[in-house]
N, C-alpha and C positions, 0 to 999 in steps of 0.2 A: 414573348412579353414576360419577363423577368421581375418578381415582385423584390422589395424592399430586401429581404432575406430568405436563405434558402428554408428558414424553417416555417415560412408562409403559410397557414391554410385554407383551406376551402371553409371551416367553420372558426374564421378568427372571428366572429361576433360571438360563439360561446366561450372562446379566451375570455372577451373582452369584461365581459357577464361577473367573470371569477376573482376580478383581479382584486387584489386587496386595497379599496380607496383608503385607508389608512396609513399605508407604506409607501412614502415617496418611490422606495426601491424599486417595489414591484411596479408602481406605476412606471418607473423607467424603464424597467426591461423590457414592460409591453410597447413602449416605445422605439425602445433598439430593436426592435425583433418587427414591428408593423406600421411605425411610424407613427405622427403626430395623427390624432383625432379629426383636427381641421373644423373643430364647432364654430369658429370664430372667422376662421380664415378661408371657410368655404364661398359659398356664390352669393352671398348676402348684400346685397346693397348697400345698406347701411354697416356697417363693422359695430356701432354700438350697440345696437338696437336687433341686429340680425344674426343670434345667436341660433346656430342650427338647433334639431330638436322639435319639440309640440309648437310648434308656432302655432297652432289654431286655437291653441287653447287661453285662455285670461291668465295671462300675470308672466306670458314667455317676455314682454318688451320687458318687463321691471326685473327681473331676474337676470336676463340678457345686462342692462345697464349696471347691477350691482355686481356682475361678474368681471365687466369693462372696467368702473372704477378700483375694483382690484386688481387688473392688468395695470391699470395706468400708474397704479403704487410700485408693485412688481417691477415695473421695464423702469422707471423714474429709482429705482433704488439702485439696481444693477448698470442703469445709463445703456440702456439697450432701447434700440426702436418701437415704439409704441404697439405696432401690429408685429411685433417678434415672436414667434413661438406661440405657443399653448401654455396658458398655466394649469398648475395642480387642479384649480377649481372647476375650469373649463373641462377638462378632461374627466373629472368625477362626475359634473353636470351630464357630457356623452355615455361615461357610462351606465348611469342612474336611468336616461332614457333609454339605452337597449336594455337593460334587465326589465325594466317594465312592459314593453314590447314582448320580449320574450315573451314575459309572466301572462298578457295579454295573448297569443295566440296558444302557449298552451289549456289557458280560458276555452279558448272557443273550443280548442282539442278534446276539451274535458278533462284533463290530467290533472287543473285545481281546481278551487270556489274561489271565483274571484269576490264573492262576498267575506271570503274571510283572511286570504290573499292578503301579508303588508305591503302593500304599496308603497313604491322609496321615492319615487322621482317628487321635488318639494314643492313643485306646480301643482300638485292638485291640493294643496292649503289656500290658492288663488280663486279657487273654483267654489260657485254657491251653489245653495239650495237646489236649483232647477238645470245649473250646470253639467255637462257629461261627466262623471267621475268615475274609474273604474271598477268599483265596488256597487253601483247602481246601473240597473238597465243596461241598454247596449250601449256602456261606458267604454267597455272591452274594445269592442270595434272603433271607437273614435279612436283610444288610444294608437291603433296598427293606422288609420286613417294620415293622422294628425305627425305621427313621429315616420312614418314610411316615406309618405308624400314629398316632400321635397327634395330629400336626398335621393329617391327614383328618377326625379325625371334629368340627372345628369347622366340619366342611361338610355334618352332615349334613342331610336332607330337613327341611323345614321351609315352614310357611306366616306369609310375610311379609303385614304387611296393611299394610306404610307403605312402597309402591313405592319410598320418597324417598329412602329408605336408604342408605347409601353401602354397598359391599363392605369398601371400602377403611379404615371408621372401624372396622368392628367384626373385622376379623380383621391382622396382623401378619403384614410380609412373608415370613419364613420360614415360614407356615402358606400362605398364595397360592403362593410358591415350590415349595412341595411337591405343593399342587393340579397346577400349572401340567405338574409333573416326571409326575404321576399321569395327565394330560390325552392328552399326548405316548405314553405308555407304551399309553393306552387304542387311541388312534390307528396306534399300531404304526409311526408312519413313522420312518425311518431319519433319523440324523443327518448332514448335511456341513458337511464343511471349509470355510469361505470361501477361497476361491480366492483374496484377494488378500494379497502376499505379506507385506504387513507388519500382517495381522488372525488370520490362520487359526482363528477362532474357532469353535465348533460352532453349529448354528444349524438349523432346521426351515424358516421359512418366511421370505423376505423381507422385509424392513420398508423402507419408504420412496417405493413407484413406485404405491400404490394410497391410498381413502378410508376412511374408515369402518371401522377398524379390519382390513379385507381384504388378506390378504398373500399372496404367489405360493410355490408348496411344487414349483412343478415344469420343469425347464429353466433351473434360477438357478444360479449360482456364486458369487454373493457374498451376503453375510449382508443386506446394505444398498442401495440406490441409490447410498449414499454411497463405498461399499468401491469399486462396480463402477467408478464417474467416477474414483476417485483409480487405481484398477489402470489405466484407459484412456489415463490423463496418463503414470503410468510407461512404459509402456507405445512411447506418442507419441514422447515426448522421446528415447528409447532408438533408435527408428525415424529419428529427425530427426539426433541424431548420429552414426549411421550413413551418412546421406547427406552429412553437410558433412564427415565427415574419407574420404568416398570420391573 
């Protein structure tokens, strides 16, 4: 089962986290590299209205619709099919609900205060007084509740009879994404910092010093093999001129 690109990974939901929503660019790459989000064009009923995401929470339909009427300017401008693609906005909307996920289980972890925690995703300006919000009470949990919930149950049990299958044709990276956040969570392992100064990304297991998909979860500091050689080079050169201007 062959995902989109060979540089795929097991923690593309803390890519997804990083990605610069201000940079078309970067949102493209994440693109080429994992493919479309599918907040729109996932299992929703309605296409206007069934914007993946908190659906449980007040103000997903009206966000949903003002993200629709900017599709429909979008594909009316280009003369492209109305349900064509992802736009920018759709896509920043997916990824504004996994950073806040994220931010919400390392909540429960204890790694923040979700009292003082900024909250990005712009659903909770929908939310009142008596509302779950994740700054209040067990706000935290609605949030893993509400943004997990639906894009899980495109996983649930089932008996495949055509091994050949890909994962990757039939389910939408923000639905993988949230397995992936789901996987972790099951796992209970703590998140770290990359150690190197110019990454500090969060990260569970190492990517790049093993085969077969096998990566190191213990004794690492860097997210990568690649983090670790560039920290070692700063590192050197810092070393080195220390010696010639001594």
């Amino acid at each position: 089962m062959l995902p989109p690109s060979p540089l795929w990974s097991e923690e593309m939901y803390l890519e997804l986290i990083t990605v610069d929503l201000n940079d078309p660019t970067a949102i493209k790459t994440f693109v080429d590299i994992y493919g479309e989000l599918g907040m729109r064009l996932g299992r929703a009923v309605d296409p206007r209205t069934g914007l993946a995401g908190f659906n449980l929470f007040d103000g997903q339909e009206a966000i949903s619709e003002l993200l629709f009427e900017g599709r429909q300017r979008a594909t009316a401008k280009v003369r492209f099919p109305e349900l064509w693609g992802e736009t920018l906005d759709e896509f920043r909307w997916g990824a504004l609900c996994m950073r806040d996920m994220v931010s919400a289980w390392r909540a429960v972890q204890g790694e923040l205060d979700h009292r003082k925690h900024r909250w990005e995703c712009p659903i909770w300006q929908y939310q009142g007084e008596l509302d779950p919000v994740p700054w209040r009470g067990d706000g935290v949990l609605a949030v893993l509740e509400s943004g997990l919930g639906n894009a899980l149950e495109a996983f649930t049990p089932a008996v495949i009879t055509n091994p050949d299958l890909p994962l990757f044709d039939d389910h939408w990276a923000f639905e993988i994404a949230c397995l992936e956040l789901f996987n972790h969570m099951v796992e209970n392992v703590p998140y770290r910092s990359c150690a190197s100064e110019t990454c500090r990304r969060l990260f569970v297991r190492q990517r790049g010093r093993s085969v077969h998909g096998q990566h190191r979860t213990r004794g690492v500091k860097y997210c990568s093999s690649e983090c670790a050689r560039a920290q070692a080079q700063r590192e050197y050169r810092r070393r080195k001129r220390g010696v010639e201007q001594s």
